[in-house]
C-alpha positions as CSV (number, residue, x, y, z in Angstrom):
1,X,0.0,0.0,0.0
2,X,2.6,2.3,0.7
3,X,4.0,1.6,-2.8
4,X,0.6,2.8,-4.1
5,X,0.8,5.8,-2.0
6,X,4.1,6.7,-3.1
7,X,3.4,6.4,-6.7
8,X,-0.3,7.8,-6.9
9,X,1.4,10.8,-5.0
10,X,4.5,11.6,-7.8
11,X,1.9,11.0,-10.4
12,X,-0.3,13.8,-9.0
13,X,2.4,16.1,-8.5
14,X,3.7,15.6,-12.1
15,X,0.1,16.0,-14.0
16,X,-0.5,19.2,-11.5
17,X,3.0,20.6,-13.5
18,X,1.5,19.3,-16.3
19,X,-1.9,20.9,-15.8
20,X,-0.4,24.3,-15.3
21,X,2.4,23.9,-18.9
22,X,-1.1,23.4,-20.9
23,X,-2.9,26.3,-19.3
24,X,0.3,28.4,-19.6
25,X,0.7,27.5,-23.0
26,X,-3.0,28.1,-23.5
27,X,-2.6,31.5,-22.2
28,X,0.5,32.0,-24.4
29,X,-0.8,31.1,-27.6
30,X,-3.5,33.1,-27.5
31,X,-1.6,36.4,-26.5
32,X,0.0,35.5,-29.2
33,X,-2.3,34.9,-32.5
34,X,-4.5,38.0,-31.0
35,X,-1.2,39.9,-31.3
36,X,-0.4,39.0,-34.7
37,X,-3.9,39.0,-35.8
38,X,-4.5,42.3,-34.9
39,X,-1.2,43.9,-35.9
40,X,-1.1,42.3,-39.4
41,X,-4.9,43.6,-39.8
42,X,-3.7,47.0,-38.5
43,X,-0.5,47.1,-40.7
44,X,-2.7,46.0,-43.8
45,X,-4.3,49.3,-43.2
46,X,-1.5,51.1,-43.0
47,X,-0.1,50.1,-45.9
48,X,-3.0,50.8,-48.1
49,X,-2.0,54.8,-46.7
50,X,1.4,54.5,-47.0
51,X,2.6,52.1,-49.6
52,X,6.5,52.3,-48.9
53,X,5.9,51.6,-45.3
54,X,7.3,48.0,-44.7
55,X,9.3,48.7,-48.0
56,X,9.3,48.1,-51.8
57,X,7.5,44.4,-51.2
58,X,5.9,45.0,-48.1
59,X,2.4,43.7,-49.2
60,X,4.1,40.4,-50.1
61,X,5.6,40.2,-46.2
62,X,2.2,41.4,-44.8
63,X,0.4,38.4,-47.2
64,X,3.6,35.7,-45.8
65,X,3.2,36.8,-42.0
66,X,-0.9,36.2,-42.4
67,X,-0.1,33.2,-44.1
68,X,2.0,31.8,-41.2
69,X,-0.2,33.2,-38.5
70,X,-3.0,31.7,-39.9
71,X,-1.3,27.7,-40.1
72,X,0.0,28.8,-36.6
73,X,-3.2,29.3,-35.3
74,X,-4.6,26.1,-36.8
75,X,-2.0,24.4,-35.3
76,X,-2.6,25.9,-31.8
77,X,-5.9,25.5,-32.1
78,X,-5.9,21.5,-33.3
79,X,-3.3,21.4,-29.9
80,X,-6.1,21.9,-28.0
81,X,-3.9,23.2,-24.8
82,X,-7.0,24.7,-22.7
83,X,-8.7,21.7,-22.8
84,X,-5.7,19.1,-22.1
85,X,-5.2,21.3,-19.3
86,X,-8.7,21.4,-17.7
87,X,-8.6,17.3,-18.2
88,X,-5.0,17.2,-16.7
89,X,-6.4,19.0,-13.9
90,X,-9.7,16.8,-13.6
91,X,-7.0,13.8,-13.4
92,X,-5.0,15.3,-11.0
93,X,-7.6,16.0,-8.5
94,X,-8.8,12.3,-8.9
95,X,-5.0,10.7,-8.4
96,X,-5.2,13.0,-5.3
97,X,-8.0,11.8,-3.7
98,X,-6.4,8.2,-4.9
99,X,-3.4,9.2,-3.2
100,X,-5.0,10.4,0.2
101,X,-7.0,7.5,0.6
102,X,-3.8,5.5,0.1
103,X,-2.0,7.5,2.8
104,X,-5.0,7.1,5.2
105,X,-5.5,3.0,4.4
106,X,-4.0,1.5,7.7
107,X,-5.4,4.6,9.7
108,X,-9.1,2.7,9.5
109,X,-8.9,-0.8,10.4
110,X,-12.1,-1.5,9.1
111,X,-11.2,-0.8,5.7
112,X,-7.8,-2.1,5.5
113,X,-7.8,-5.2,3.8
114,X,-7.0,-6.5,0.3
115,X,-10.3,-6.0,-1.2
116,X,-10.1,-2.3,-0.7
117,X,-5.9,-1.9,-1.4
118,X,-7.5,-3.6,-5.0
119,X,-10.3,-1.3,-5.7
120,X,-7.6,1.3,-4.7
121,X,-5.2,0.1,-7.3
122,X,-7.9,-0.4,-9.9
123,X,-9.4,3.2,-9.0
124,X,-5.8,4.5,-9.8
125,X,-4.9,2.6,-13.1
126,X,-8.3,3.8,-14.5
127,X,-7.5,7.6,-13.4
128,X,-4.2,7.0,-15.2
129,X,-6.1,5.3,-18.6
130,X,-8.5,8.2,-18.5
131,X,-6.4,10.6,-19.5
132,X,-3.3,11.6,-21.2
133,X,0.4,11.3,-19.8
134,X,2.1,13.9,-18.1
135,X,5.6,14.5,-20.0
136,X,9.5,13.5,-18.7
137,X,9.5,17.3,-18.0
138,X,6.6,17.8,-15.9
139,X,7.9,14.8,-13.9
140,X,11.7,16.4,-13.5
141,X,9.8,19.6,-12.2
142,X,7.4,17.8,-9.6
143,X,10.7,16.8,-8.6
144,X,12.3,20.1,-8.4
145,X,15.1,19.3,-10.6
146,X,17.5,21.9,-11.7
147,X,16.5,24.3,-14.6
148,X,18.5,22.8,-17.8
149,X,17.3,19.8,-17.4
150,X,13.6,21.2,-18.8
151,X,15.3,23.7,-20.6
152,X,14.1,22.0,-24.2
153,X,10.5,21.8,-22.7
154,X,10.6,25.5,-21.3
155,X,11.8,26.9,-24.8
156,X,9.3,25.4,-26.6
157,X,6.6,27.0,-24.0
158,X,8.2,30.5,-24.6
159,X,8.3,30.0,-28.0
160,X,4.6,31.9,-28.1
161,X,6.3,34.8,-25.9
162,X,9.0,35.3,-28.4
163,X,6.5,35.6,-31.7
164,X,5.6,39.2,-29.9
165,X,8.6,40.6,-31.3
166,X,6.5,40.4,-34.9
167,X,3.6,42.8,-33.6
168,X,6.0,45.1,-32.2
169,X,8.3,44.9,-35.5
170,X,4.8,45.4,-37.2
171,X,3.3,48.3,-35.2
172,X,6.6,50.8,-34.8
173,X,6.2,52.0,-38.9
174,X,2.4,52.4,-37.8
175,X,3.5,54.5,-34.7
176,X,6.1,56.3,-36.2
177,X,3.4,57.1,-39.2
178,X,0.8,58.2,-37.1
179,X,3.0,60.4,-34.9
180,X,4.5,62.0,-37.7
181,X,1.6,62.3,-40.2
């Protein structure tokens, strides 16, 4: 039982990390594609008033950057990270409860036997069936590893953070336009 404890107890501590990467990355990814949705939109109107603003084929890099954001946010979208992270967190909470009864087995005499450490274990392999896998990284960081060994993981989770630099590269011609007329 105290195996079962153990274990139920890492694996809810790894799909909580893993719960909060997909909602982070939720968050993230949406920043994101509103960013570049809107700026593209805004510097497609600006270009239409000043033709030479993102230079001499600047239509063609507006069209290629709404091209992209679009298949990016296609892509996010089919990832589905809001929802991945609301059922992460729905298995979480049920490995918990796993877990705590687990830890408070040989407290109640009455229940501890080997029907109920088997409809224990069964309760736990169905929580772990009934949804998806945490990853390697979400484990190393329930277990407070040091930072570069999720450092592939945590790049690809700012990845979203670092496609704001297009918006900004996007909207200083519209600001500098607009503030000088």
């Amino acid at each position: 039982m105290k195996l079962l404890e153990k274990r139920s107890f890492k694996t809810y501590q790894a799909r909580l990390r893993a719960s909060e990467r997909l909602a982070a990355r939720s968050g993230a990814w949406n920043a994101s594609m509103i960013a570049l949705s809107t700026s593209t939109a805004l510097a497609s109107i600006g270009i239409l008033f000043k033709r030479d603003m993102y230079g001499h084929q600047g239509d063609a890099l507006l069209a290629i950057i709404s091209i992209l954001t679009l298949v990016a946010s296609l892509v996010v979208s089919n990832m589905n990270y809001g929802g991945r992270a609301e059922s992460m967190r729905a298995s979480y909470k049920r490995i918990q409860q796993i877990s705590l009864q687990a830890e408070s087995f040989f407290a109640d005499k009455a229940d501890s036997d080997a029907r109920r450490y088997r409809e224990l274990c069964h309760a736990y392999e169905v929580a772990l069936e009934n949804s998806e896998n945490h990853t390697t990284a979400d484990f190393k960081r329930s277990e407070n590893c040091r930072w570069w060994k999720v450092l592939p993981d945590t790049a690809c989770s700012s990845f979203p953070w670092i496609t704001l630099i297009i918006p900004v590269l996007l909207m200083w011609p519209i600001a500098a336009w607009l503030i000088d007329g």
